[in-house]
DRENDO-1510 file (C-alpha; in Angstrom, 1 decimal, always signed):
<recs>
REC; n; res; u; v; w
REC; 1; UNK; +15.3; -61.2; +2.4 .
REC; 2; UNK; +11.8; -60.1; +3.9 .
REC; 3; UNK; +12.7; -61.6; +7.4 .
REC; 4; UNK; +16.1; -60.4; +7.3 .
REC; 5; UNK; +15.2; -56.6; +7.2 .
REC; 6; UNK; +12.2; -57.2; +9.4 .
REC; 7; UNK; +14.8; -58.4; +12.0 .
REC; 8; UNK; +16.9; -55.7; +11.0 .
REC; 9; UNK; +14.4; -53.2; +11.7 .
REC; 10; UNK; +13.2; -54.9; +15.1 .
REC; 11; UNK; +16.9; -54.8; +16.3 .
REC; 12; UNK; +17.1; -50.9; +15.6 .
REC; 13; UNK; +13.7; -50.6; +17.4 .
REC; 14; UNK; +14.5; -52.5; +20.4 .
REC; 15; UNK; +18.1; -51.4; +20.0 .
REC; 16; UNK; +19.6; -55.2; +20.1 .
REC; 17; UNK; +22.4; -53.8; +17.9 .
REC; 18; UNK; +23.7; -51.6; +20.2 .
REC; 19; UNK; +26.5; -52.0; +22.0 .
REC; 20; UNK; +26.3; -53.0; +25.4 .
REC; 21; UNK; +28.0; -50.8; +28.7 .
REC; 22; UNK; +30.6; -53.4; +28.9 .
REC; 23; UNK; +31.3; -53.6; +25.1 .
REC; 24; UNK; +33.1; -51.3; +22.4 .
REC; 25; UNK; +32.3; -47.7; +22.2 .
REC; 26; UNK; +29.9; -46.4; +19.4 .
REC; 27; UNK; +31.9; -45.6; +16.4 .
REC; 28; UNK; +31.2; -42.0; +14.9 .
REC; 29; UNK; +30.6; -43.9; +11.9 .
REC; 30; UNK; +27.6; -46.0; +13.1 .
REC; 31; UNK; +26.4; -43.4; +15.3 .
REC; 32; UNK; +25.8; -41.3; +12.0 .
REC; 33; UNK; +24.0; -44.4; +10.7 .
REC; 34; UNK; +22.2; -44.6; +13.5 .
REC; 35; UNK; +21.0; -40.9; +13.5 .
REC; 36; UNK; +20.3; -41.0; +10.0 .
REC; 37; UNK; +18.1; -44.0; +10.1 .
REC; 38; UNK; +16.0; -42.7; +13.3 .
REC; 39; UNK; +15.4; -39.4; +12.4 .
REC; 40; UNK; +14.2; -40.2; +9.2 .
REC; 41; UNK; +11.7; -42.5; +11.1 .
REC; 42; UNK; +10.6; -40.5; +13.9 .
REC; 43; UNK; +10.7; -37.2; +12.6 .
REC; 44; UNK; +8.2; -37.7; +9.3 .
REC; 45; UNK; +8.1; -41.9; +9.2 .
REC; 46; UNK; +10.4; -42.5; +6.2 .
REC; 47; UNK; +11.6; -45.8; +5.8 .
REC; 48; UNK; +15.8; -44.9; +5.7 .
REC; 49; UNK; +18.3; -47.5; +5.4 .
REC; 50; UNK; +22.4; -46.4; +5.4 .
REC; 51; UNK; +23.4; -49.2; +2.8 .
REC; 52; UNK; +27.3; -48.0; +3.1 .
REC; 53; UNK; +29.8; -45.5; +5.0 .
REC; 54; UNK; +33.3; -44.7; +4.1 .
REC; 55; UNK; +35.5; -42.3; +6.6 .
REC; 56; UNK; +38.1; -40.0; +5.3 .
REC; 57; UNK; +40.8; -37.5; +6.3 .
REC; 58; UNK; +41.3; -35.0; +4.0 .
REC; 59; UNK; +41.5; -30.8; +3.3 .
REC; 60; UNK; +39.6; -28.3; +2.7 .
REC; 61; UNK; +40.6; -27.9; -1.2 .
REC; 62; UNK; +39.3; -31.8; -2.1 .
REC; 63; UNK; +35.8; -31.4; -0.2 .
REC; 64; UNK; +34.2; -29.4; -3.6 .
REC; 65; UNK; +35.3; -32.8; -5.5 .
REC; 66; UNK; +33.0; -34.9; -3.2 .
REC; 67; UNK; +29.9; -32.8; -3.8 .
REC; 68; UNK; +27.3; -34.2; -6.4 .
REC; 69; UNK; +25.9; -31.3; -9.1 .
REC; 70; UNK; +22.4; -29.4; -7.5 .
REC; 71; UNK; +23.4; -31.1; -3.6 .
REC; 72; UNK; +21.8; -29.2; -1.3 .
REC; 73; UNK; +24.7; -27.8; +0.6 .
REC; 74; UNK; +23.9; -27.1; +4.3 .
REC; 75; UNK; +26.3; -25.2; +6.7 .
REC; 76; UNK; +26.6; -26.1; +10.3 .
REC; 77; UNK; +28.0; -24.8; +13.0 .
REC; 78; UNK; +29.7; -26.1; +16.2 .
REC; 79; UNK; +31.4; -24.9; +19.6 .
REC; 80; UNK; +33.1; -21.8; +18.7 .
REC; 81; UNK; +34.0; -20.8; +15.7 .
REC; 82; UNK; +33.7; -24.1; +14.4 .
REC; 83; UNK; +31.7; -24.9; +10.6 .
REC; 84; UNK; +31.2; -28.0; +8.6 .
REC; 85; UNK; +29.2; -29.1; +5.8 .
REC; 86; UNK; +26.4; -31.4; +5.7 .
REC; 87; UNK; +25.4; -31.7; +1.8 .
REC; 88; UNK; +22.4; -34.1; +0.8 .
REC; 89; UNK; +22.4; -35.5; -2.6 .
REC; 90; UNK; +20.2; -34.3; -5.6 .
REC; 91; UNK; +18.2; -37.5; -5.2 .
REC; 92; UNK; +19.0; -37.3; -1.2 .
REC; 93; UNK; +16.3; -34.0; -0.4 .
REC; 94; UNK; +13.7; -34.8; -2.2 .
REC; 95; UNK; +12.3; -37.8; -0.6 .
REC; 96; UNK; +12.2; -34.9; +2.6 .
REC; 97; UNK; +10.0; -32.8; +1.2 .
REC; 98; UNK; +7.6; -35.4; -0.4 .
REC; 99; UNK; +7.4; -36.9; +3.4 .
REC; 100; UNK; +6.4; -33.5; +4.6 .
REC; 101; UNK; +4.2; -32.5; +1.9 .
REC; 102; UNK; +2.5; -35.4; +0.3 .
REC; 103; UNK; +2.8; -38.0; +3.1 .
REC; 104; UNK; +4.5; -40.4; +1.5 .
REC; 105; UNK; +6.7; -41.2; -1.6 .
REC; 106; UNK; +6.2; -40.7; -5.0 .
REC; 107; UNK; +6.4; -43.9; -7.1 .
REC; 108; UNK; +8.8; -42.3; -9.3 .
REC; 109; UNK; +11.9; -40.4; -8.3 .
REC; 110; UNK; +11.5; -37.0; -10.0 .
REC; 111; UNK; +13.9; -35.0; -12.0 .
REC; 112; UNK; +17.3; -34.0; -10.3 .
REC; 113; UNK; +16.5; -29.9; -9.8 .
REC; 114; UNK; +18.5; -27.2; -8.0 .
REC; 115; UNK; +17.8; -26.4; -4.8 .
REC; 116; UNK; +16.0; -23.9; -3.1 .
REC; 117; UNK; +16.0; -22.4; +0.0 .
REC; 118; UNK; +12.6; -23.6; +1.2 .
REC; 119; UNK; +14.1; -27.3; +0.5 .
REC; 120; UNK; +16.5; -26.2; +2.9 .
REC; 121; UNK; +14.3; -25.1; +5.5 .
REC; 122; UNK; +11.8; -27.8; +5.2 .
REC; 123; UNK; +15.1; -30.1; +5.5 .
REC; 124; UNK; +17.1; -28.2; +8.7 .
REC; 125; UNK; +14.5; -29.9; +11.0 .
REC; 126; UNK; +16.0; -33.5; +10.2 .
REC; 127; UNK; +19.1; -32.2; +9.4 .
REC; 128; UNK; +19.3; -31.0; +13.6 .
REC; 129; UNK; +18.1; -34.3; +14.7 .
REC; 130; UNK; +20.7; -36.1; +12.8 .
REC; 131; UNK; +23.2; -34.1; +14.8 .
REC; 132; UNK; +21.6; -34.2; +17.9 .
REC; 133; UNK; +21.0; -37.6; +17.4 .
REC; 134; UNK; +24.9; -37.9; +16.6 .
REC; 135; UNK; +25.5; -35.8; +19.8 .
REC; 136; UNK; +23.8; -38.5; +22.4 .
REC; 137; UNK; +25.2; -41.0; +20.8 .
REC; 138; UNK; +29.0; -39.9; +21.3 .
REC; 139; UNK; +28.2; -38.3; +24.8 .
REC; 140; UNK; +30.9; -39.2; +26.7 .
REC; 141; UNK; +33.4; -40.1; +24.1 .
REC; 142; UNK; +36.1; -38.6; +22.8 .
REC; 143; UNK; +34.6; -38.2; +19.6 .
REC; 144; UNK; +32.7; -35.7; +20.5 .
REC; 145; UNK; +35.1; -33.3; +21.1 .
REC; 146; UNK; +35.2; -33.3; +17.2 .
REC; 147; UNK; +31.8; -34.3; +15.9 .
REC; 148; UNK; +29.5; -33.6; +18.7 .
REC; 149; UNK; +27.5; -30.4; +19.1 .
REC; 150; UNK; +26.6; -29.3; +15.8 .
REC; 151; UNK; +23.5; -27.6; +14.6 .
REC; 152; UNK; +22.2; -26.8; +10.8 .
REC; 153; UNK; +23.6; -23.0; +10.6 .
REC; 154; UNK; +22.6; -21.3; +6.7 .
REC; 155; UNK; +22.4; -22.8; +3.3 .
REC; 156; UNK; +24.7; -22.2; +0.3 .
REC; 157; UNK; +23.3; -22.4; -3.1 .
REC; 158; UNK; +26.9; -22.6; -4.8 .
REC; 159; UNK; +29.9; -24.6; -3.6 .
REC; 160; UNK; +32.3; -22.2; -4.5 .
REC; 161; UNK; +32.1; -19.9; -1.5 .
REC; 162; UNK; +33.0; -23.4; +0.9 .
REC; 163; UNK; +36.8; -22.2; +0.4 .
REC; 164; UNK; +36.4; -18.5; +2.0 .
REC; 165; UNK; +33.9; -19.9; +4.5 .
REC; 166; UNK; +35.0; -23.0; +5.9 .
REC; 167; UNK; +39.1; -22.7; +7.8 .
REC; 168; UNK; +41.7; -24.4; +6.0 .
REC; 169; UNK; +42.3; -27.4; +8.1 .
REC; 170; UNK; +42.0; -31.4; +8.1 .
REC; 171; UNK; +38.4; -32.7; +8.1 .
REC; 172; UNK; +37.0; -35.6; +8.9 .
REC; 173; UNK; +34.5; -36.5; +6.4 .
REC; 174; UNK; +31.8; -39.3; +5.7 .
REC; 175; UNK; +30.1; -39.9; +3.0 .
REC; 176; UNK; +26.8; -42.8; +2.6 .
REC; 177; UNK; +24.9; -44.0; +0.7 .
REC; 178; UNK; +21.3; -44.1; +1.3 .
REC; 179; UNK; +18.2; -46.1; +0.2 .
REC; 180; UNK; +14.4; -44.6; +1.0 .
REC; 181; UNK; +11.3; -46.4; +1.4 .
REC; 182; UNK; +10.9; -50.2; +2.5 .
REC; 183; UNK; +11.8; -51.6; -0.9 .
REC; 184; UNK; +15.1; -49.0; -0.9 .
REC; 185; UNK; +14.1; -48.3; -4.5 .
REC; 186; UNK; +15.2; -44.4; -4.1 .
REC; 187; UNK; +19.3; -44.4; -3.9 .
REC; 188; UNK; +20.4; -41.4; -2.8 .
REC; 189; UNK; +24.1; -40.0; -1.1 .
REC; 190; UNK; +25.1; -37.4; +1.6 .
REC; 191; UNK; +28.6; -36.2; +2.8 .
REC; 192; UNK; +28.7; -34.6; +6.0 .
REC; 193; UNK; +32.0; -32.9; +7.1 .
REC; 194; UNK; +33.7; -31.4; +10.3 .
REC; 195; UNK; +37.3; -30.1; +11.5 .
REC; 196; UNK; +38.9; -33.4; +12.4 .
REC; 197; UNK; +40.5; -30.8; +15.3 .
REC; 198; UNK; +38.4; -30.5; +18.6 .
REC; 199; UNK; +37.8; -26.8; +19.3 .
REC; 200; UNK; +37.2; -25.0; +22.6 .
REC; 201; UNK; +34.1; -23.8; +23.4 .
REC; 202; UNK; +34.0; -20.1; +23.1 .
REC; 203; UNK; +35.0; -18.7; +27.0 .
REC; 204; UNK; +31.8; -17.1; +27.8 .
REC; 205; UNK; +31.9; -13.4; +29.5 .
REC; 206; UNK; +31.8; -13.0; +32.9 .
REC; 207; UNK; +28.1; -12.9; +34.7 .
REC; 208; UNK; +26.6; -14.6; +31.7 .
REC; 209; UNK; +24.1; -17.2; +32.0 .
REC; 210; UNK; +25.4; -20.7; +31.3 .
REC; 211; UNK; +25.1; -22.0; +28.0 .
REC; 212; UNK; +22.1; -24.3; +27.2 .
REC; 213; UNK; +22.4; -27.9; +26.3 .
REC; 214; UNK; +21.1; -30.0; +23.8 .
REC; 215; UNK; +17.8; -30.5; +25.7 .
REC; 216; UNK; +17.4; -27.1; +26.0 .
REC; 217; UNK; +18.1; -26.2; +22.8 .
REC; 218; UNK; +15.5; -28.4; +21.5 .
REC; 219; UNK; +13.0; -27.6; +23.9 .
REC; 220; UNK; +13.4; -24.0; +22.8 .
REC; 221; UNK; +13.6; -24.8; +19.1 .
REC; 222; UNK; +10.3; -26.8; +19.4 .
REC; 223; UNK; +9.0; -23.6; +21.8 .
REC; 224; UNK; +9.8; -21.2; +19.0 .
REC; 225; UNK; +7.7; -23.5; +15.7 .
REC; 226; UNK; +4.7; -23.8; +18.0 .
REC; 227; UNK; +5.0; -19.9; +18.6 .
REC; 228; UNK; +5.6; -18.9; +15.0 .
REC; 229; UNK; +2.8; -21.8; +14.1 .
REC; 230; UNK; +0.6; -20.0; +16.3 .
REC; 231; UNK; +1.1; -16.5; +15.4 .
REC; 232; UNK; +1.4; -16.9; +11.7 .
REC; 233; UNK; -1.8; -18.5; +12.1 .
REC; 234; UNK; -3.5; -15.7; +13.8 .
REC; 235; UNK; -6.8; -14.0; +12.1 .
REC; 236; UNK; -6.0; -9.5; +11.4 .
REC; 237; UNK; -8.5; -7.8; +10.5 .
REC; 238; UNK; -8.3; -5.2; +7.8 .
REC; 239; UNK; -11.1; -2.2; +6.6 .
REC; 240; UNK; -11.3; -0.9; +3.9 .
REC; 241; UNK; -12.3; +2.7; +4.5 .
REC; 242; UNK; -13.7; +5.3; +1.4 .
REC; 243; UNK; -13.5; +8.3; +3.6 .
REC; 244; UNK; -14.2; +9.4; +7.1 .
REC; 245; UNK; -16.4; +12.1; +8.3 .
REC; 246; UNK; -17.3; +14.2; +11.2 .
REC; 247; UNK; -20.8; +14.7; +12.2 .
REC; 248; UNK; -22.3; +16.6; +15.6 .
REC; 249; UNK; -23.8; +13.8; +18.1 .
REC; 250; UNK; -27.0; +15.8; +16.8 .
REC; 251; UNK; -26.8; +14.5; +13.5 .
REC; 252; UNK; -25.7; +11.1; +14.4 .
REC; 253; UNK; -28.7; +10.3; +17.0 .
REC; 254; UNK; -31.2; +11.2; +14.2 .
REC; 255; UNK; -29.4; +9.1; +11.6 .
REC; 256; UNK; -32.0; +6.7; +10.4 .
REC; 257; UNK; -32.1; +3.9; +8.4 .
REC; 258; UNK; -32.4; +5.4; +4.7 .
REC; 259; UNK; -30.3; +8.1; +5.8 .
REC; 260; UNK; -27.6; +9.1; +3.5 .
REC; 261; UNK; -23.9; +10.8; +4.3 .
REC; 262; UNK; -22.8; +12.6; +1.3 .
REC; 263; UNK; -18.8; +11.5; +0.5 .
REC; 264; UNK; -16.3; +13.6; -2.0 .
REC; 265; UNK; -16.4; +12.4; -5.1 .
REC; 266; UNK; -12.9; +11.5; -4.9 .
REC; 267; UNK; -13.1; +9.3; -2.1 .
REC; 268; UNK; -13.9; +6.0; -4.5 .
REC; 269; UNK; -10.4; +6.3; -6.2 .
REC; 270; UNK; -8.5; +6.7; -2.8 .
REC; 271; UNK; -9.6; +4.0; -0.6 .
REC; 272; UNK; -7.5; +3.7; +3.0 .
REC; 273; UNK; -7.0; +0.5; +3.9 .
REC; 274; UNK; -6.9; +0.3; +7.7 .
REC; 275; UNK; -5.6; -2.4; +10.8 .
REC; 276; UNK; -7.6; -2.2; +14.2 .
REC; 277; UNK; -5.7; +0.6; +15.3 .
REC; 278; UNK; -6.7; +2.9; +12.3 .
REC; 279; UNK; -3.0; +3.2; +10.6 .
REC; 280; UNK; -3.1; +3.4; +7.4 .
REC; 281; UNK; -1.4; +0.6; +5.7 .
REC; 282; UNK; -2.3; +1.1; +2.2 .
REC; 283; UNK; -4.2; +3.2; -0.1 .
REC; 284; UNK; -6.0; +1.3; -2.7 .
REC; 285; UNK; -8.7; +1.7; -5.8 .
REC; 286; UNK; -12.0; +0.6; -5.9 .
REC; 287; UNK; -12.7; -1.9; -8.4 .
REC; 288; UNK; -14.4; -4.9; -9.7 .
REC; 289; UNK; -12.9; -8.7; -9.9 .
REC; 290; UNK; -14.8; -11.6; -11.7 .
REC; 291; UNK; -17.7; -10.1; -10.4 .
REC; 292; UNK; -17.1; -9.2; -6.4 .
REC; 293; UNK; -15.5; -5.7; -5.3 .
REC; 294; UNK; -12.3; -5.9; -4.9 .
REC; 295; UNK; -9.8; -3.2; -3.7 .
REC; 296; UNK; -6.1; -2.7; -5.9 .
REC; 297; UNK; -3.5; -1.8; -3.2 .
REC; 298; UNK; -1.2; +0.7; -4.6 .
REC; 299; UNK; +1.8; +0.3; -2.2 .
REC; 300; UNK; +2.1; -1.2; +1.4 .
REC; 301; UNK; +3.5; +0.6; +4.6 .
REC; 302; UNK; +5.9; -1.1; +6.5 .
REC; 303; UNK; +6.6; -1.2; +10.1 .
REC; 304; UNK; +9.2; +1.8; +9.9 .
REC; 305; UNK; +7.2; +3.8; +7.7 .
REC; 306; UNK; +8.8; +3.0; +4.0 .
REC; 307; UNK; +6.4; +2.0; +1.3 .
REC; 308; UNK; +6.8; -1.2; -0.4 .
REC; 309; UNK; +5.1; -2.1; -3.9 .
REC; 310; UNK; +2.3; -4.6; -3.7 .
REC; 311; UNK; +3.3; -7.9; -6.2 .
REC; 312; UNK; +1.3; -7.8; -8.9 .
REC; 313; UNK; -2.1; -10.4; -9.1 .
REC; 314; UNK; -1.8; -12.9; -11.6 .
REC; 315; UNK; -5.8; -12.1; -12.5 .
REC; 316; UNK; -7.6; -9.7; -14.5 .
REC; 317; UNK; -6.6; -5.8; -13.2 .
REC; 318; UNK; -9.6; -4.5; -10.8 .
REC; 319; UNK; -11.6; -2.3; -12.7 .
REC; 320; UNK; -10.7; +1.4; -12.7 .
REC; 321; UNK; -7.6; +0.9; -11.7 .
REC; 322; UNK; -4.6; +2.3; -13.4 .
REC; 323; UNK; -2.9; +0.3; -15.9 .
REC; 324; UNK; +0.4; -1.1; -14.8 .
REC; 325; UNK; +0.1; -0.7; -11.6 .
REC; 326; UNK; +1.6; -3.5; -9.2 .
REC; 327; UNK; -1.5; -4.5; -6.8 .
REC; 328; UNK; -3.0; -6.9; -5.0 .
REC; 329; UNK; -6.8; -7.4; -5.1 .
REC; 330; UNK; -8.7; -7.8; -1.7 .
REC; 331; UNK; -12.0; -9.7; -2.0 .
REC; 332; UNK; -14.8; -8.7; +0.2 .
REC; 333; UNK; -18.2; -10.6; +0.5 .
REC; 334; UNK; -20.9; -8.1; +2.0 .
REC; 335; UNK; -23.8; -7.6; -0.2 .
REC; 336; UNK; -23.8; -4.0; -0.4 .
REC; 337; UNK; -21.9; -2.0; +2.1 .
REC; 338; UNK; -21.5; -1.9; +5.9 .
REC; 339; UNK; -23.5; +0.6; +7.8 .
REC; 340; UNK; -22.0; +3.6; +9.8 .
REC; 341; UNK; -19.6; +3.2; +13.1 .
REC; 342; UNK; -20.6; +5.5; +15.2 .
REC; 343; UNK; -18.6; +6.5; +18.4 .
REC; 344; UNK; -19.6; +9.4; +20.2 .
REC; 345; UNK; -17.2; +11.6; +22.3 .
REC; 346; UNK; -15.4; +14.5; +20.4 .
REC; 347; UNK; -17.7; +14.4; +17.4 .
REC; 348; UNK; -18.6; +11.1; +16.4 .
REC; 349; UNK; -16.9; +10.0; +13.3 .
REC; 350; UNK; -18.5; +7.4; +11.1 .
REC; 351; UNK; -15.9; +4.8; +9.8 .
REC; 352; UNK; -17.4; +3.9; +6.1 .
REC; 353; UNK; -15.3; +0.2; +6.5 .
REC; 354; UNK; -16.8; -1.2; +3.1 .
REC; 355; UNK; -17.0; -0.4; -0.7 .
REC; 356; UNK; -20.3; +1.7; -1.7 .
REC; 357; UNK; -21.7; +0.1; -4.6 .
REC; 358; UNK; -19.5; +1.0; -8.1 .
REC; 359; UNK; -23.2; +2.9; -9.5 .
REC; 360; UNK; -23.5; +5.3; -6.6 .
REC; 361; UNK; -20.0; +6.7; -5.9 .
REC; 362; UNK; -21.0; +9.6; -4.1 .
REC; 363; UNK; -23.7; +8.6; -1.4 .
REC; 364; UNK; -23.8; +6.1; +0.9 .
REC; 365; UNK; -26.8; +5.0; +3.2 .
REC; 366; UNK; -26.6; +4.3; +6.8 .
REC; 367; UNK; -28.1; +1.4; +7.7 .
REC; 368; UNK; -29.1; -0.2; +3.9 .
REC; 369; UNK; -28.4; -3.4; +2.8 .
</recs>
């Protein structure tokens, strides 16, 4: 039994089990197998065998009768107008995110749970290269006309909507049963769906630019990750400001280590805190968290100027803050405080960009540690 799927998985590599030019075409059926079985494998190296495949002709109303409880029900879309469904099995999903996140398979299958919409995201990546897999496999055929050229569209968390969202015609639908990891210990099922109908691609307006294809739609896919990778990964730097003040360029050439810039009294319980371009995005409490200042953020300012509440820390409140409030707490690590930031046209203003020590609220030195 060893040899046999080591031959069976040396065929798939080398693609001895594909039909020749001269030969028969590609069914849609093993062309799904086939997509399954490779994206699995190239896109996060899970062992994924398609153990058996039954085709079906049927409508919309007996598609919800298919669908195991807590499937993770994925809605595609095609040329036009076109939607199908593409629903993993409760035991189907899981082995996708373990991949992803732990490497590898648990020894155990867990707990059939509901899905969530990060399974879904974290599972639209293999759920497009099944498709586009599907779609190079069919090129040319007249299958595709039907099954070709779908891409993973939303995700429902309840079957009953499928009857207002998908049309009311005949689908072709496929449903297999799958087997992770070398030993195939993990059983699992998916159904995947489509109008058995071909549709016309939408007629697209006059002077457009021509549609993509597949190649560029996955180049511009993968284009868009990197870029979101990249900028979600990018360091913003925030200060934390007490209060700012205006001095003459007088004052601020003699300021002197030791030196110290009397602040309102006030200015510890309102705290500004402060991108590089000095707009305010919160105003904040100064405070105390298992033993390093921290700052409690009051509300948030968005982008068009509305105020959202901060989510509220699961630690200890920040000292002196006010009870109830919904905050997060900002950790810094300077010793003390930061000195002055002096610039000098127009009156230089000095930009206080740390917490003064909770014991002195009302002075702080300028160049102290």
């Amino acid at each position: 039994m060893a040899e046999d799927r080591g031959s069976s998985v040396l065929m798939r590599k080398t693609g001895a089990d594909a039909p020749s030019a001269g030969g028969a075409p590609l069914t849609p059926g093993r062309a799904l197998s086939h997509a399954l079985e490779r994206a699995a494998q190239d896109l996060m190296g899970l062992a994924l065998r398609v153990t058996a495949l039954r085709e079906d002709r049927m409508g919309l109303a007996e598609l919800p009768e298919l669908l195991e409880e807590r499937s993770l029900l994925a809605v595609i879309e095609g040329a036009g107008t076109a939607l199908g469904l593409f629903a993993l099995g409760p035991a189907a999903f899981p082995p996708l995110i373990e991949m992803q996140t732990m490497g590898r398979l648990s020894p155990a299958a867990p707990a059939p749970r509901r899905p969530t919409r990060t399974d879904a995201a974290m599972s639209a990546g293999f759920i497009d290269a099944v498709l586009a897999g599907l779609d190079a496999a069919l090129s040319g055929q007249d299958a595709a006309a039907w099954a070709g050229g779908y891409r993973y569209a939303s995700f429902l968390d309840d079957p009953r909507p499928l009857g207002l969202l998908l049309e009311d015609v005949g689908y072709q639908v496929f449903r297999a049963d799958l087997a992770f990891g070398e030993e195939g210990a993990r059983q699992a099922a998916l159904v995947w769906a489509v109008p058995a109908v071909a549709r016309k691609p939408a007629l697209p307006h006059p002077g457009a630019p021509p549609r993509p294809g597949p190649a560029e739609l996955a180049a511009q896919e993968s284009w868009d990750r990197r870029m979101e990778h990249s900028v979600m990964g990018a360091q913003v730097t925030l200060d934390a400001v007490l209060h700012r003040v205006t001095l003459p360029l007088s004052s601020v050439l003699a300021l002197r280590p030791g030196a110290e810039i009397a602040l309102p009294a006030a200015s510890i319980e309102t705290i500004g805190l402060e991108g590089a371009d000095r707009r305010v995005l919160s105003k904040g409490r100064l405070g105390q968290l298992r033993g390093q200042r921290a700052l409690r953020l009051e509300a948030m300012t968005l982008s068009d100027g509305a105020e959202a509440p901060a989510a509220e820390h699961p630690g200890p409140p920040a000292a002196g803050a006010a009870p109830g409030s919904a905050a997060r707490e900002l950790k810094t690590t300077q010793p003390k405080f930061l000195a002055a930031q002096v610039q000098a046209p127009h009156g230089a203003e000095a930009a206080l960009s740390s917490a003064a020590p909770v014991a002195e609220p009302a002075r702080l030195r300028a160049g102290g540690a």
